[in-house]
C-alpha positions in Angstrom: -23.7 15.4 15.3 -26.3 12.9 16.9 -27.9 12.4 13.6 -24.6 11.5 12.5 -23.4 8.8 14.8 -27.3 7.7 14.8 -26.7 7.1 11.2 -23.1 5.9 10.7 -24.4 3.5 14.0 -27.4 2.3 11.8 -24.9 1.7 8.5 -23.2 -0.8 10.5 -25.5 -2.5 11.8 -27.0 -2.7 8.6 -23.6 -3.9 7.3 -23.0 -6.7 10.0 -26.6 -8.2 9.4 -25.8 -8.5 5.6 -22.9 -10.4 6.4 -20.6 -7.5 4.7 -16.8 -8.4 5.1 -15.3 -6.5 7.6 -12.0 -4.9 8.3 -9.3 -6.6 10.9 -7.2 -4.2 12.4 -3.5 -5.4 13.8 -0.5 -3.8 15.2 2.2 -5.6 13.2 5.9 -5.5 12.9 7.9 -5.8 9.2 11.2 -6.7 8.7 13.0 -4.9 5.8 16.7 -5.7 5.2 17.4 -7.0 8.7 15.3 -4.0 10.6 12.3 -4.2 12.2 9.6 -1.4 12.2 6.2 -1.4 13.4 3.3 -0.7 11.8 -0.7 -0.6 11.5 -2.5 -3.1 9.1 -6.4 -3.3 8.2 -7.3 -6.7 5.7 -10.4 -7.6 4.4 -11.1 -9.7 1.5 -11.1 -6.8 -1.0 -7.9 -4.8 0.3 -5.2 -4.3 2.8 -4.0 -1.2 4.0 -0.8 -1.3 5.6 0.3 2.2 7.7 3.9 2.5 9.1 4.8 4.5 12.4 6.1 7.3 12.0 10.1 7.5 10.7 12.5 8.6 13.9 15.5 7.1 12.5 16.9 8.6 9.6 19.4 5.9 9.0 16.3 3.5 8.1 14.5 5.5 6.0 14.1 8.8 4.7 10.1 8.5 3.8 7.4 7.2 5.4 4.1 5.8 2.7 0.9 4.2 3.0 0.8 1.2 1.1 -3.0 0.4 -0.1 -3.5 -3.1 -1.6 -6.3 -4.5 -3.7 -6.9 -8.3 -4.0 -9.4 -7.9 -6.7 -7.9 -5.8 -9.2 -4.1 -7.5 -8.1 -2.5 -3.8 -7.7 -1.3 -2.2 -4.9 -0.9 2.2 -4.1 2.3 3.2 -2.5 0.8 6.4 -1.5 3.5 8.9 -0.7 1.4 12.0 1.4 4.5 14.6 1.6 4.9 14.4 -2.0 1.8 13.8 -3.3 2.5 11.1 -5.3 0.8 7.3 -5.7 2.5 5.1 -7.7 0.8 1.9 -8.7 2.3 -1.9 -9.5 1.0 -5.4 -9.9 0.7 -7.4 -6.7 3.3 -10.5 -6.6 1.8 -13.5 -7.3 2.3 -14.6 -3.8 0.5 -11.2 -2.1 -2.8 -12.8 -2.0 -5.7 -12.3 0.9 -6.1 -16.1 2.0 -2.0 -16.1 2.4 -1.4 -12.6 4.2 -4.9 -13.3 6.7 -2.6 -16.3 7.7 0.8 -14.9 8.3 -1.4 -12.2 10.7 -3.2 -15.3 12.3 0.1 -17.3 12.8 1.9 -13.9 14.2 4.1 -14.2 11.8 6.6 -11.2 10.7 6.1 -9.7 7.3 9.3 -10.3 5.5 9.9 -7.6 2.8 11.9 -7.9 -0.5 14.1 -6.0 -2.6 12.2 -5.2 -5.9 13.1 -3.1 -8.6 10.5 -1.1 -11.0 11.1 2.0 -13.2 9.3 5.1 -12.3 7.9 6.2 -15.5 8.9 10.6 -16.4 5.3 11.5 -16.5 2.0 10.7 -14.3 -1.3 8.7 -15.5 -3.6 11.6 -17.2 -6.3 12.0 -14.2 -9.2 11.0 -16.6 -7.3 7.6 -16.9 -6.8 6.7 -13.6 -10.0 5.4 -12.3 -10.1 3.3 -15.4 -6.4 2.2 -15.1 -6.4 1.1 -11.0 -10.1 0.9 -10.1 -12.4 3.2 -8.0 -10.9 2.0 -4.9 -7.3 2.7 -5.4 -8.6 5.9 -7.1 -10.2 7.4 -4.2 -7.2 6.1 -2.1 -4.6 8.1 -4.8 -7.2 11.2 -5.1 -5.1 13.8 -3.4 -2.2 13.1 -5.6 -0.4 12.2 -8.8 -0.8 8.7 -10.2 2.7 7.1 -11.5 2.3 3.4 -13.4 5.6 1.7 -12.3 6.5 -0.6 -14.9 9.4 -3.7 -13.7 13.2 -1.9 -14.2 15.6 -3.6 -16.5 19.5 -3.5 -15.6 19.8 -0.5 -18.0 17.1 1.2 -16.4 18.8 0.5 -12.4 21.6 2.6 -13.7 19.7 5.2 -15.1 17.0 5.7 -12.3 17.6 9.4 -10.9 13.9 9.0 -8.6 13.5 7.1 -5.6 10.3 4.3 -5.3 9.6 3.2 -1.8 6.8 1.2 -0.3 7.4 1.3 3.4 11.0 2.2 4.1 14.3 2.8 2.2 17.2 0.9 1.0 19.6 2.2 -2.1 18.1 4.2 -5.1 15.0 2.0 -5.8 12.4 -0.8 -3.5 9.6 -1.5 -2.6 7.6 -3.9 -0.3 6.2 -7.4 -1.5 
């Protein structure tokens, strides 16, 4: 256990003297459709990950996901843990690292928005994923089934029988910007 800490210790170290980019950690609070929940957020220049508290109000949402963003490959992982499923879309053009490190140094609130995308009927084969999202989204989506969401046309609004969710709820189908 000593040799562990020694050595995890040591990586760091190693890792501030190289100048690595390192991960800031903030409490933050989100507002989605007029309510406000809090959350945890780590950013770094390659990725943010962005961890709600936990749901105690059913009336705002009726899942609770990690959300996993990477600024180099432009895609983010809407990780959903109870059902073991990721699903994977483009970053907006506006979800960028130099923009989102100043709404956290302004203390600004993270205004969500109503998206729609279609949740394809079957998952990304698993020896297509890393090659699809990247290794880090891959590791982050590991544990579970991979879904490519693709943008929803009217047609497929109507039809949409599965539920998409970044961080909290709203309707049949959203997600977080």
């Amino acid at each position: 256990m000593k040799c562990v800490a020694l050595c995890l210790g040591l990586a760091l170290m190693i890792g501030g003297a190289l100048g690595l980019d390192h991960t800031d950690w903030n409490f933050i609070t989100t507002v989605y459709d007029g309510r406000k929940v809090n959350g945890v957020l780590g950013i770094n220049r390659r990725s943010m990950l962005m961890i709600p508290d936990a749901v105690t109000d059913p009336s705002k949402c009726n899942k609770r996901t990690i959300n996993n963003h990477d600024f180099e490959k432009h895609l983010v992982a809407i990780k959903d843990p109870e059902k073991r499923e990721c699903m994977v879309k483009p970053l907006g053009k506006r979800e960028t690292y130099d923009r989102t490190k100043k709404a956290l140094d302004n203390g600004s609130e993270f205004i969500q928005t109503m998206e729609h995308w279609a949740m394809p009927d079957s998952p990304l084969p698993k020896d297509r994923v890393e090659r699809e999202i990247g290794s880090m989204l891959a590791d982050f989506c590991s544990d579970s089934v991979v879904y490519m969401l693709k943008r929803a046309t009217n047609i497929q609004l109507m039809r949409t029988k599965r539920c998409v969710v970044c961080l909290w709820c709203k309707s049949k189908i959203a997600t977080d910007k």
